[in-house]
Kinemage of the C-alpha trace (Angstrom):
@kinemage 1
@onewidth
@group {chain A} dominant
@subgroup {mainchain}
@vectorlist {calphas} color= white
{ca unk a 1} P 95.561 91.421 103.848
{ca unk a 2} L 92.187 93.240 103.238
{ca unk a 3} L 93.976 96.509 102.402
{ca unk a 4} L 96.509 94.601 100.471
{ca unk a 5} L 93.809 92.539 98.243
{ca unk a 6} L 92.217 95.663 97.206
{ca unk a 7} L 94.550 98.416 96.931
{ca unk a 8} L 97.677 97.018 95.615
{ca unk a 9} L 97.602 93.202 95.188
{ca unk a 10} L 101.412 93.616 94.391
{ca unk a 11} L 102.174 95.072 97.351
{ca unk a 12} L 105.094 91.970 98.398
{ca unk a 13} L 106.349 92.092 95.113
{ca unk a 14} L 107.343 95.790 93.223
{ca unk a 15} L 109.638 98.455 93.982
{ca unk a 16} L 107.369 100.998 95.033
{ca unk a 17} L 106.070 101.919 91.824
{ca unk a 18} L 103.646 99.782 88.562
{ca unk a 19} L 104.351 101.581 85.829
{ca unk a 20} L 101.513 99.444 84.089
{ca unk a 21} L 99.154 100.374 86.649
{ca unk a 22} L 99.474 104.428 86.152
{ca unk a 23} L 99.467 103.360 82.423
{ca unk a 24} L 96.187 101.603 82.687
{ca unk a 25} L 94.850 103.861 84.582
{ca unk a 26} L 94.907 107.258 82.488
{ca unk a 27} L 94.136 105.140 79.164
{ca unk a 28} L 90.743 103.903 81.548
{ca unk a 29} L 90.749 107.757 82.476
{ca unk a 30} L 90.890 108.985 78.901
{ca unk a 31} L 88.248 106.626 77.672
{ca unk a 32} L 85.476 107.054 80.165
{ca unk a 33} L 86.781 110.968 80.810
{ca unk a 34} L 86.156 109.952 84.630
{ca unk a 35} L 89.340 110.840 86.009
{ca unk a 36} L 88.638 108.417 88.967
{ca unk a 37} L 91.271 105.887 88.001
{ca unk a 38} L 94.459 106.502 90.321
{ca unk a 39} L 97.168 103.902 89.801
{ca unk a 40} L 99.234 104.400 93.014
{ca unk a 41} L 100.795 101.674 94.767
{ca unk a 42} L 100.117 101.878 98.713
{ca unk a 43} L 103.668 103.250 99.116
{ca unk a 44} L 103.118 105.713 96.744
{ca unk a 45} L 99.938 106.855 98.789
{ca unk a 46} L 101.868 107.169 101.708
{ca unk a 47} L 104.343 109.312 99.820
{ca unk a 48} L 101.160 111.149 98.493
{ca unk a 49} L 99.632 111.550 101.708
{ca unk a 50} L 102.514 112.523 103.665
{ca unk a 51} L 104.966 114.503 102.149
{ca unk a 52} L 103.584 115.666 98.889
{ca unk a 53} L 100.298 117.816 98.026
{ca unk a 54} L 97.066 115.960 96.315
{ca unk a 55} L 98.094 117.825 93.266
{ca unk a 56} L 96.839 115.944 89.778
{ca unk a 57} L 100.015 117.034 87.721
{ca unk a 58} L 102.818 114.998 85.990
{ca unk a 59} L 105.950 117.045 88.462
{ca unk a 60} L 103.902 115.793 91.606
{ca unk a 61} L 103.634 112.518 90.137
{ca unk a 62} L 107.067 112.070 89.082
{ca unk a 63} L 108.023 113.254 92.745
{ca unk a 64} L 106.131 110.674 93.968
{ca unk a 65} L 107.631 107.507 91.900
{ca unk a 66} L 111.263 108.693 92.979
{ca unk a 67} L 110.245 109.199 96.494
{ca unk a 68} L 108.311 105.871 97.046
{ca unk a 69} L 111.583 103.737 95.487
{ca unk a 70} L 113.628 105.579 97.572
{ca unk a 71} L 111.159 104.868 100.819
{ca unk a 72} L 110.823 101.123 99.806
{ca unk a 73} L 114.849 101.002 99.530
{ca unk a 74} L 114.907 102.429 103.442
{ca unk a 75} L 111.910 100.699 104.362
{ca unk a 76} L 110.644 97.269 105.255
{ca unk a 77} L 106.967 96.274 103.318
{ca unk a 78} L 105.578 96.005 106.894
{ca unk a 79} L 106.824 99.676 108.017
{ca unk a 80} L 105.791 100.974 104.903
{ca unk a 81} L 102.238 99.413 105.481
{ca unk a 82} L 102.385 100.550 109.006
{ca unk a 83} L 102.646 104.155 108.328
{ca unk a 84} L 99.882 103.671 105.131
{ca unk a 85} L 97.399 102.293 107.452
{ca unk a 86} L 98.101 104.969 110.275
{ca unk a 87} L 97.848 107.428 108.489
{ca unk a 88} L 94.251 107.256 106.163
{ca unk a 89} L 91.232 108.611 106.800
{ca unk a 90} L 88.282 106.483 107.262
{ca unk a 91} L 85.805 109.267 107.640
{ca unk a 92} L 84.902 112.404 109.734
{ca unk a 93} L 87.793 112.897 111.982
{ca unk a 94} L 88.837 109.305 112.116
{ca unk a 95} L 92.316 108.548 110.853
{ca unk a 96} L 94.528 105.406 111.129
{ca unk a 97} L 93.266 101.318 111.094
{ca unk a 98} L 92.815 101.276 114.784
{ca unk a 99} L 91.187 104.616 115.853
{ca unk a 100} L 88.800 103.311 113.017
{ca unk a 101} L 88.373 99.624 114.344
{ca unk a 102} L 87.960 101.573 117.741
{ca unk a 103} L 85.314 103.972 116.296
{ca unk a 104} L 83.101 101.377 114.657
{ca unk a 105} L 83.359 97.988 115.999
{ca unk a 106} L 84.536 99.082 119.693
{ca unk a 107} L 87.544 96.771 119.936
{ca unk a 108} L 91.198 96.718 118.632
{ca unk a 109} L 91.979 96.281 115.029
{ca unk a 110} L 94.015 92.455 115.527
{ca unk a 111} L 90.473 91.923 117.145
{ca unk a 112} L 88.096 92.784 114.039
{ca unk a 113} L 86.421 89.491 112.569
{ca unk a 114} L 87.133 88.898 108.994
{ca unk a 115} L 84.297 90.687 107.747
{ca unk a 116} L 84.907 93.510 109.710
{ca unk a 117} L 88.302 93.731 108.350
{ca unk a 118} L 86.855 93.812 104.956
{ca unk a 119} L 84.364 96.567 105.865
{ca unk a 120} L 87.482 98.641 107.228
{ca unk a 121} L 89.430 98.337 104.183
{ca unk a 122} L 86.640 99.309 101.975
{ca unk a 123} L 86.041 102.547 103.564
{ca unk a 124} L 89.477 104.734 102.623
{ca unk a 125} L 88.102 104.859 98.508
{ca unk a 126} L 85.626 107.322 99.783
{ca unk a 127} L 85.464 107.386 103.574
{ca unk a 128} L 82.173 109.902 103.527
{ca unk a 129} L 80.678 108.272 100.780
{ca unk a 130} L 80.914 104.622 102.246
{ca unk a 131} L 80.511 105.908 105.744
{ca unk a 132} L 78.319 103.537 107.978
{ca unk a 133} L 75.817 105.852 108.797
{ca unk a 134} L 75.573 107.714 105.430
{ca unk a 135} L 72.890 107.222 103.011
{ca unk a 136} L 75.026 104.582 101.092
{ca unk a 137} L 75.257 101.806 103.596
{ca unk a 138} L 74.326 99.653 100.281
{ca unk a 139} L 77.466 100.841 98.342
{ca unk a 140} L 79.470 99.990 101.226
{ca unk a 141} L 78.027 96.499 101.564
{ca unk a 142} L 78.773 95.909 98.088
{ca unk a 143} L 82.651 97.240 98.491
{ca unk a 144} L 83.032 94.892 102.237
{ca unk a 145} L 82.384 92.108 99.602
{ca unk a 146} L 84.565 93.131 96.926
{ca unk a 147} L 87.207 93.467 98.954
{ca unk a 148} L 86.331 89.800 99.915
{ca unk a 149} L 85.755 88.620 96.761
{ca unk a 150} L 89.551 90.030 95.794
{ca unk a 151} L 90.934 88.408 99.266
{ca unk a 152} L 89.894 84.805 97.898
{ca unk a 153} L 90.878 85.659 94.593
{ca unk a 154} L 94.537 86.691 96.020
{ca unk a 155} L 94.508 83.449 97.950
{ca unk a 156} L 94.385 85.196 101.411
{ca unk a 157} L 91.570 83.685 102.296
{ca unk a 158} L 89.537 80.520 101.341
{ca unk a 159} L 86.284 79.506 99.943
{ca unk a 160} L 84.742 78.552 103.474
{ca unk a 161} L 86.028 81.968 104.987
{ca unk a 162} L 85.194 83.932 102.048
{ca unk a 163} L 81.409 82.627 102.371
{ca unk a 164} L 81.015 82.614 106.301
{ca unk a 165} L 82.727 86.787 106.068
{ca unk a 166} L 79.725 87.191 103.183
{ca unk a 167} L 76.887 86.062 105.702
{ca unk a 168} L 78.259 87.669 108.598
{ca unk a 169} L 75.810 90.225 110.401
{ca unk a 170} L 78.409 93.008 111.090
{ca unk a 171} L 77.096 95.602 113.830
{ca unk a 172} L 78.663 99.418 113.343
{ca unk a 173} L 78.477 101.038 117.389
{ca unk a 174} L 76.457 103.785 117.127
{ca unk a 175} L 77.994 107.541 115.745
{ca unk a 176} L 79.564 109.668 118.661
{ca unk a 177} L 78.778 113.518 117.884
């Protein structure tokens, strides 16, 4: 529900692809000329990330929306989000939900406290950026409570958990190099 809340709130409810979104997001693109802004829908990223290139260009793009109706027509929502959250990379060599849980928190993902959960779902915007033991343990912080802050505001989670997750003391293991 973490991942859900802040990557594609939708998720239950289109058909692979938000038009609107991938609208929004170039006019935000063209107006700050920060070509940040991406637009895909989770299924789209796992299109993206496993059959296509990272190419920016319309062709790739228009691959991509075919492809991802066509995987959510063969495809349950949980398979889809199966394969998503197996297959991103949450830093260094780290790639899937639970080799990540593993890596950070020492236990298995359906283990992670709410907070944690929150934490692991903000990392895969910019795994080295966000990392843990980077320099921007702040920005990360800040993200962990976004993603909580959209959680409540999806209605995955309530007031009372929303504010205990916020307080929570969350301990990263130490880096293996």
């Amino acid at each position: 529900n973490a991942t859900i809340a802040i990557e594609d709130k939708e998720f239950y409810s289109h058909i692979g692809v938000k038009p609107t979104a991938f609208f929004m997001a170039i006019l935000v693109n063209i107006l700050t000329l920060n070509f940040s802004q991406g637009g895909s829908t989770i299924t789209q990223q796992v299109v993206k990330n496993s059959i296509l290139t990272n190419n920016k260009d319309i062709s790739r793009k228009l691959k991509e929306w075919v492809l991802a109706i066509k995987l959510e027509q063969v495809s349950t929502k949980e398979e889809i989000l199966s394969m998503y959250l197996n297959e991103i990379p949450y830093g260094g060599v780290i790639y899937g939900v639970e080799e990540a849980s593993e890596s950070f928190f020492g236990k298995k993902a359906s283990e992670v406290s709410l907070s944690e959960a929150a934490y692991l779902a903000a990392l895969p915007k910019a795994p080295s950026f966000y990392s843990p033991y980077g320099p921007n343990k702040d920005k990360l912080d800040e993200r962990k409570n976004l993603v909580l802050a959209e959680m409540l505001e999806s209605g995955f989670i309530t007031q009372k958990e929303y504010d205990s997750a916020k307080k929570e003391k969350v301990e990263f293991l130490k880096k293996n190099d």
